[in-house]
Biopython code that builds the backbone (N, CA, C, O; Angstrom):
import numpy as np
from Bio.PDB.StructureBuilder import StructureBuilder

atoms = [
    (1, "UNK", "N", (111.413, 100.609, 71.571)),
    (1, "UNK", "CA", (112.178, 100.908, 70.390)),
    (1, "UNK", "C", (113.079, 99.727, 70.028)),
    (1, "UNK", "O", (113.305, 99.479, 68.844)),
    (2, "UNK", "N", (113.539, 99.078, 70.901)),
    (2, "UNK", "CA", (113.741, 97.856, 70.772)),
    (2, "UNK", "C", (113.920, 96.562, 70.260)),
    (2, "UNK", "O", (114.794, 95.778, 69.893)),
    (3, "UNK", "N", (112.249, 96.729, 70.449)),
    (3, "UNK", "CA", (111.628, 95.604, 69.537)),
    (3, "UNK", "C", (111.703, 96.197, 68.138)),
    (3, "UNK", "O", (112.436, 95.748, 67.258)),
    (4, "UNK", "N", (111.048, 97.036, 68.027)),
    (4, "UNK", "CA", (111.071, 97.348, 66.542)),
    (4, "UNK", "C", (112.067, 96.943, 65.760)),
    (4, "UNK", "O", (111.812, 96.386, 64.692)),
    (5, "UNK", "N", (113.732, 97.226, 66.298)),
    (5, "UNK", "CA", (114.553, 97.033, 65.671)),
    (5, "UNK", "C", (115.227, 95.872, 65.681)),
    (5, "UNK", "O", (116.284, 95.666, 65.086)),
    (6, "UNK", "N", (114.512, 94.956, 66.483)),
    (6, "UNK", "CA", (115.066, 93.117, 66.687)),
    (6, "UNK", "C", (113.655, 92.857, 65.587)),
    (6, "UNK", "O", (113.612, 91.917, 64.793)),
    (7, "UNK", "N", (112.844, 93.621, 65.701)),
    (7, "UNK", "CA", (111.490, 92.755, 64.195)),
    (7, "UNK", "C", (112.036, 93.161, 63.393)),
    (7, "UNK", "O", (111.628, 92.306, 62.607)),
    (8, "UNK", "N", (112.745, 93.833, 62.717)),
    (8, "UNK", "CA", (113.331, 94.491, 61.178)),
    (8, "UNK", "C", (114.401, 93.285, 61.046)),
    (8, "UNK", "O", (114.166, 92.515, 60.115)),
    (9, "UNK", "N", (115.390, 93.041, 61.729)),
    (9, "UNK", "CA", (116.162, 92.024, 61.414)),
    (9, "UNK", "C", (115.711, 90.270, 61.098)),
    (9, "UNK", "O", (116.435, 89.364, 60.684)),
    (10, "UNK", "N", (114.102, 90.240, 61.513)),
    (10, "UNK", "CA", (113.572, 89.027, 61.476)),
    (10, "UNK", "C", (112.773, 89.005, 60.051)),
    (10, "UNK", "O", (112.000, 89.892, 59.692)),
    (11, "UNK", "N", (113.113, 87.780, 59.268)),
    (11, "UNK", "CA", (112.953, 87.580, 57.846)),
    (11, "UNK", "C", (111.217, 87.266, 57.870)),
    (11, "UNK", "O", (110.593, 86.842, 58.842)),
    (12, "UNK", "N", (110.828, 87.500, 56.932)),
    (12, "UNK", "CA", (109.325, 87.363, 56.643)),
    (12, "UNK", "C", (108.949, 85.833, 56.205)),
    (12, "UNK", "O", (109.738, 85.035, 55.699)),
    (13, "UNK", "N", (107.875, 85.650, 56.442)),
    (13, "UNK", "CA", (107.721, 84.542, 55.785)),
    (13, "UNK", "C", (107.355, 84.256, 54.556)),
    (13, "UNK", "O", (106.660, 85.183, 54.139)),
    (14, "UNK", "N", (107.540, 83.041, 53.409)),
    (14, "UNK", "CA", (107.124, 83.298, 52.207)),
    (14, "UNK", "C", (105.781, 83.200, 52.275)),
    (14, "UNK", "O", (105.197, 82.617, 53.189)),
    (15, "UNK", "N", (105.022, 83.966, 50.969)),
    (15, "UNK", "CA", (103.801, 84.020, 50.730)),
    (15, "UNK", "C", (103.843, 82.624, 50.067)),
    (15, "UNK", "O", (104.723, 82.043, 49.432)),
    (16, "UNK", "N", (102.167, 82.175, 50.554)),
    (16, "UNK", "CA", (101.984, 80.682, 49.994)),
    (16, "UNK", "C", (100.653, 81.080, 49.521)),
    (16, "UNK", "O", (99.878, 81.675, 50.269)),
    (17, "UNK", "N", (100.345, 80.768, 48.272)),
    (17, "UNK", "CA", (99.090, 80.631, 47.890)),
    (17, "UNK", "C", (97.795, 79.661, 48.738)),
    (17, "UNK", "O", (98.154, 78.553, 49.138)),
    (18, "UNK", "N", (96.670, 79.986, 48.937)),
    (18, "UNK", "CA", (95.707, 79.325, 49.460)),
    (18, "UNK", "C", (94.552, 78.839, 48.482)),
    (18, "UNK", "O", (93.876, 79.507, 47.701)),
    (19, "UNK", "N", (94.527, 77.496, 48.751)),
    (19, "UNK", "CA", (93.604, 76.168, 47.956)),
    (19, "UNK", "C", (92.718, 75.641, 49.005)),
    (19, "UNK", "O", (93.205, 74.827, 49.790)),
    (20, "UNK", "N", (91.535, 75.974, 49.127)),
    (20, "UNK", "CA", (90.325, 75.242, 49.564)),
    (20, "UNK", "C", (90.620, 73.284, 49.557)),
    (20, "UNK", "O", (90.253, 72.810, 48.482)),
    (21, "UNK", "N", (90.944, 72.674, 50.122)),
    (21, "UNK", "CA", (90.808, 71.371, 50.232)),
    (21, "UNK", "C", (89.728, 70.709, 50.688)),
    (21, "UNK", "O", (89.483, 70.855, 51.885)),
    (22, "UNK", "N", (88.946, 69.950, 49.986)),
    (22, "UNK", "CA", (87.738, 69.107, 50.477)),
    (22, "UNK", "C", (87.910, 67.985, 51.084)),
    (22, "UNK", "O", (88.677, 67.056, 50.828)),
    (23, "UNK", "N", (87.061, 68.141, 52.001)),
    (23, "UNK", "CA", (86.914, 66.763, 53.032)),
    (23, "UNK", "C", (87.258, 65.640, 52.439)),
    (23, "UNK", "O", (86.868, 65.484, 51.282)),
    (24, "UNK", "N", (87.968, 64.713, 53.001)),
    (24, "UNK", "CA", (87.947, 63.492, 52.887)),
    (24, "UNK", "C", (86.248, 62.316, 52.334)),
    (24, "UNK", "O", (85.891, 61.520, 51.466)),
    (25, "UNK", "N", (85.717, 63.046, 53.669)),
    (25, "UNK", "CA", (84.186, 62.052, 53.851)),
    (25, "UNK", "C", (82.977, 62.675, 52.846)),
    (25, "UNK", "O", (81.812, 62.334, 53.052)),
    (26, "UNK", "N", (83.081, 62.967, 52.502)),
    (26, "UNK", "CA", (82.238, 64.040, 51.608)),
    (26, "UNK", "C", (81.598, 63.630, 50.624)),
    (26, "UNK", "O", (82.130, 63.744, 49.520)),
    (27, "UNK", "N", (79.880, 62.859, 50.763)),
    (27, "UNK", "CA", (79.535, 62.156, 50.025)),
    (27, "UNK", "C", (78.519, 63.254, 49.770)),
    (27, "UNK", "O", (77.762, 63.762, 50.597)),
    (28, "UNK", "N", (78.672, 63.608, 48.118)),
    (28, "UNK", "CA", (77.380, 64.770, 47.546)),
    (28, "UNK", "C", (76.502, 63.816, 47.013)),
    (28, "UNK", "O", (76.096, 64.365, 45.989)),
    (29, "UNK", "N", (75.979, 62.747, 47.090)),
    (29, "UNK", "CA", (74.493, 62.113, 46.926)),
    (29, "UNK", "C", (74.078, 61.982, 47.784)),
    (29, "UNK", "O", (72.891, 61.755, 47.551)),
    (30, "UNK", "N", (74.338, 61.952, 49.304)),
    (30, "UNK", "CA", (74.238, 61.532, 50.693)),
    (30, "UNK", "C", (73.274, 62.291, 50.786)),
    (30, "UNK", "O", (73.503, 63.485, 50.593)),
    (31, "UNK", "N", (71.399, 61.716, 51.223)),
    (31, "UNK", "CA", (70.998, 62.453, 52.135)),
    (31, "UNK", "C", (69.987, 61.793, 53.004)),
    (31, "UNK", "O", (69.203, 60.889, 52.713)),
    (32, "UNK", "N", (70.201, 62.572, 54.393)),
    (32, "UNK", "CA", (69.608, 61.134, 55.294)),
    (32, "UNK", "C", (68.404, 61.010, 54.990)),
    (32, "UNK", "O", (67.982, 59.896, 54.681)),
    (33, "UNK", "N", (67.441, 62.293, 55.006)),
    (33, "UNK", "CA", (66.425, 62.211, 54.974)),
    (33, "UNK", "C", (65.265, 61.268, 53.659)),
    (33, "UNK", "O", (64.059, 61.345, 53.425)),
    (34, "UNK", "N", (66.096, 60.658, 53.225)),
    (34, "UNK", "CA", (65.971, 59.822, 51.985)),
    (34, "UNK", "C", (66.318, 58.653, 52.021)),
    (34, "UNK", "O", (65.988, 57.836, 51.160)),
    (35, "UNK", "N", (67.132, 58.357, 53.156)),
    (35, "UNK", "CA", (67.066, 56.777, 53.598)),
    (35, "UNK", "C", (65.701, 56.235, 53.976)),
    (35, "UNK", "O", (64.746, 56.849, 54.451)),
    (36, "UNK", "N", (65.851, 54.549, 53.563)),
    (36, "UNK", "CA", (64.368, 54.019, 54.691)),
    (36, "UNK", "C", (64.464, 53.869, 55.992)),
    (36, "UNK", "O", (65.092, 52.925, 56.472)),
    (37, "UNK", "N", (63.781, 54.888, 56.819)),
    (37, "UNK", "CA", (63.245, 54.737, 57.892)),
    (37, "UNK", "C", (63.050, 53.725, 58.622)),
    (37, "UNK", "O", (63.067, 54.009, 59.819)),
    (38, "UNK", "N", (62.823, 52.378, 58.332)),
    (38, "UNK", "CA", (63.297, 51.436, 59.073)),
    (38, "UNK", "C", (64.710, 50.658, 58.954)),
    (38, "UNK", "O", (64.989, 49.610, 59.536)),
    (39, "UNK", "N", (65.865, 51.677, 57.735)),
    (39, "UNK", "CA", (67.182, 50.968, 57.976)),
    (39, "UNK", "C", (67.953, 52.228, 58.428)),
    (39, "UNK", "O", (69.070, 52.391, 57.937)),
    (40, "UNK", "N", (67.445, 53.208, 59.374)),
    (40, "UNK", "CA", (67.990, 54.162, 60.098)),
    (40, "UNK", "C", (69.075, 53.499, 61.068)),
    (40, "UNK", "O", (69.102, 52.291, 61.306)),
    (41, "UNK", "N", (69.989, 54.460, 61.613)),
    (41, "UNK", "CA", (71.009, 53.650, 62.732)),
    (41, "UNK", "C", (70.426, 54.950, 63.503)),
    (41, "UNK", "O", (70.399, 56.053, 62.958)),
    (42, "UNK", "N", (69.862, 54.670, 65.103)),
    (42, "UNK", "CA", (69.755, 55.402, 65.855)),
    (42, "UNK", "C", (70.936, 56.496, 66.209)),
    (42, "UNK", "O", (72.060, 56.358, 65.727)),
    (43, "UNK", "N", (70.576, 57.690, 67.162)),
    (43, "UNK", "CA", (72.044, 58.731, 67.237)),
    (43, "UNK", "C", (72.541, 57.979, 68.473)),
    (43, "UNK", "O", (73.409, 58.669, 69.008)),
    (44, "UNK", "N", (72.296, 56.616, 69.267)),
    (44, "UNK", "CA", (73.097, 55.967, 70.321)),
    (44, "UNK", "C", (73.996, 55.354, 69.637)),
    (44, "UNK", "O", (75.036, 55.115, 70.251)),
    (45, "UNK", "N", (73.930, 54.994, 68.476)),
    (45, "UNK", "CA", (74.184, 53.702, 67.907)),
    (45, "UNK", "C", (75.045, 54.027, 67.356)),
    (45, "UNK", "O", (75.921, 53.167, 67.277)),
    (46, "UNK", "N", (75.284, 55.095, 66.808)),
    (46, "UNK", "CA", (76.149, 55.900, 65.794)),
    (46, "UNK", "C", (77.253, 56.629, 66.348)),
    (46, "UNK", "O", (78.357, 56.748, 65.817)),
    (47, "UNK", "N", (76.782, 57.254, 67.776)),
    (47, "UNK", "CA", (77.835, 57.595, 68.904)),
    (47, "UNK", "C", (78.876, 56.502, 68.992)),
    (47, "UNK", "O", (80.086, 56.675, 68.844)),
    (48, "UNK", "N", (78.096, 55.031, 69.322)),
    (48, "UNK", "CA", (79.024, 54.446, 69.857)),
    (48, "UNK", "C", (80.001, 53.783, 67.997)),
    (48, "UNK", "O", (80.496, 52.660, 67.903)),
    (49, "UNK", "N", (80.006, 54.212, 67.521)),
    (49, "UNK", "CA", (80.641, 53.552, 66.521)),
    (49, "UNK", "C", (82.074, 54.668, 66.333)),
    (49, "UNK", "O", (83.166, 54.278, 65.918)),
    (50, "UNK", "N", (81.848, 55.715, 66.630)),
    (50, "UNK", "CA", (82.975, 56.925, 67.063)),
    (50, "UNK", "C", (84.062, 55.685, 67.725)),
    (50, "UNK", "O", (83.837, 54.820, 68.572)),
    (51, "UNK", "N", (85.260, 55.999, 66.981)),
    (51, "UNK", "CA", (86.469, 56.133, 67.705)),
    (51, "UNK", "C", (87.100, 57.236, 68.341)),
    (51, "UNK", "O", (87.358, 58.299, 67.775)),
    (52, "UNK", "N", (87.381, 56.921, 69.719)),
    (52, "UNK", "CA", (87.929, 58.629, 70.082)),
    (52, "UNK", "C", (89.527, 58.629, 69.411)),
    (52, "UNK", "O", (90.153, 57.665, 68.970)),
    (53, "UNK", "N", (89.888, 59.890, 69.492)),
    (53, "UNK", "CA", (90.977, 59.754, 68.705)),
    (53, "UNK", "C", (92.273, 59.497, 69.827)),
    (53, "UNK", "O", (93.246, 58.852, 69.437)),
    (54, "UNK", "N", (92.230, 60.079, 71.351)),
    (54, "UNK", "CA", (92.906, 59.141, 72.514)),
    (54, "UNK", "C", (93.197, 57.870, 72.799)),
    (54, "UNK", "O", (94.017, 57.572, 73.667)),
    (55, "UNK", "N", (92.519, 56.968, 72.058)),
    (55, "UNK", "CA", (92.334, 55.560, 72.490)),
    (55, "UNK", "C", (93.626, 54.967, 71.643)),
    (55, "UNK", "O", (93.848, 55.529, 70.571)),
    (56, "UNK", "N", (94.333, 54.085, 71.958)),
    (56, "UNK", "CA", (95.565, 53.620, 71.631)),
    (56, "UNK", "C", (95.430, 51.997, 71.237)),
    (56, "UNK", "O", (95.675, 51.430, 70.172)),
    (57, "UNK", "N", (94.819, 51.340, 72.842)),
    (57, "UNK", "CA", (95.116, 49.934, 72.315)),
    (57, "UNK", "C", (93.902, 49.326, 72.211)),
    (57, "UNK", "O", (93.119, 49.712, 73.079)),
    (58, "UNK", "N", (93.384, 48.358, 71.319)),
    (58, "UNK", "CA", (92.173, 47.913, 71.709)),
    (58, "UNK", "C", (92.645, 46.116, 72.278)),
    (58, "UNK", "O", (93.729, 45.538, 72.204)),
    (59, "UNK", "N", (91.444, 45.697, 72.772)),
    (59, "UNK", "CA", (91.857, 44.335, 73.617)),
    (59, "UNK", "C", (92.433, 44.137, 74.690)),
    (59, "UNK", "O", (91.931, 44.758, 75.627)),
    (60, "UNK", "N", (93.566, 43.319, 75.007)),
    (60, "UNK", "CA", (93.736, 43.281, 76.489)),
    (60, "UNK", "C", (94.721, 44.323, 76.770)),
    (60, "UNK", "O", (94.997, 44.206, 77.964)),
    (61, "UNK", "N", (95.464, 45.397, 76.198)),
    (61, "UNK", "CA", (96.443, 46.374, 76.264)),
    (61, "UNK", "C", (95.190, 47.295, 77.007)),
    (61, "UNK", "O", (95.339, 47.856, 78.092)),
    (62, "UNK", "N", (94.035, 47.328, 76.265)),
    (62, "UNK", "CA", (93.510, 48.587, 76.764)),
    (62, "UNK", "C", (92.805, 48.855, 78.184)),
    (62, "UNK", "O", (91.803, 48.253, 78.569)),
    (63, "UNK", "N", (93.411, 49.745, 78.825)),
    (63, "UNK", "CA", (93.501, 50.100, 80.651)),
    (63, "UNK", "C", (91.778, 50.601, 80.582)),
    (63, "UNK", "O", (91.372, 50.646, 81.743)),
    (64, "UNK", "N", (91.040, 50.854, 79.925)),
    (64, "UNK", "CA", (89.766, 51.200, 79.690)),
    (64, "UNK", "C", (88.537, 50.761, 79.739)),
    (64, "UNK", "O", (87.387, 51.185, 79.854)),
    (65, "UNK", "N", (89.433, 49.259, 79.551)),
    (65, "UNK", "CA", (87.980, 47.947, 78.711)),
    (65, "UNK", "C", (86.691, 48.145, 80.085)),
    (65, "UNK", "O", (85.478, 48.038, 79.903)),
    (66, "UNK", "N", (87.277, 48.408, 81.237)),
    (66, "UNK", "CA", (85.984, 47.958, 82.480)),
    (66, "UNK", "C", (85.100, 49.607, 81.972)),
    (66, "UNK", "O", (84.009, 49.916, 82.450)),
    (67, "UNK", "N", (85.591, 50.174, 81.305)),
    (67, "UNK", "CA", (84.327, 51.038, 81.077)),
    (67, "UNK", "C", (83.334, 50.976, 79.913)),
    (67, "UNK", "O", (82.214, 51.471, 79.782)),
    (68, "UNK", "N", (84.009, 50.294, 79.190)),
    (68, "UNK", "CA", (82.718, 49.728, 77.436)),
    (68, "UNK", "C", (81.427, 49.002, 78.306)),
    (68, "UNK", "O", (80.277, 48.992, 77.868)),
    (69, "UNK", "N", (81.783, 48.468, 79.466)),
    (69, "UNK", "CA", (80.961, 46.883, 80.266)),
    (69, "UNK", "C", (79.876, 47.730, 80.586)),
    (69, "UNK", "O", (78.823, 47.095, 80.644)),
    (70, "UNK", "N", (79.738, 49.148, 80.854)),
    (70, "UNK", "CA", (78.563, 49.615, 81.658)),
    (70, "UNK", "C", (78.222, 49.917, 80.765)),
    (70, "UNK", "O", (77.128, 50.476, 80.678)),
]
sb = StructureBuilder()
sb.init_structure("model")
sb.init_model(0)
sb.init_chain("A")
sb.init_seg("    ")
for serial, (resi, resn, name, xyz) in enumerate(atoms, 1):
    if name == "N":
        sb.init_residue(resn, " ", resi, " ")
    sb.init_atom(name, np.array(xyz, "f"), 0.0, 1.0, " ", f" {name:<3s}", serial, name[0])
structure = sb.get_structure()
């Protein structure tokens, strides 16, 4: 009973309207299957072009570099 009456004293939050936001990357002519086949980027190739979003320093700051080598 308690609670109930410590939640009545707690203010609501305002209502905010909701707007669909579109991606940033979002190319609507994009389609792979319509590229040429010999200017494909393999899925190794494309992995490694990922930045993780952890990674901080690149060059000699980064405590990591002995693992790019393998």
């Amino acid at each position: 009973m308690q609670v109930f009456e410590s939640l009545r004293c707690i203010q609501h939050a305002p209502g905010v309207q909701m707007q669909e936001v579109p991606p940033d990357f979002y190319i609507p002519d994009f389609d792979e299957d319509e590229q040429n086949p010999d200017e494909r980027v393999d899925q190794h190739t494309q992995d490694k072009q990922i930045q993780r979003e952890d990674e901080y320093y690149d060059g000699d700051n980064d405590n990591d570099h002995h693992m790019e080598d393998s």
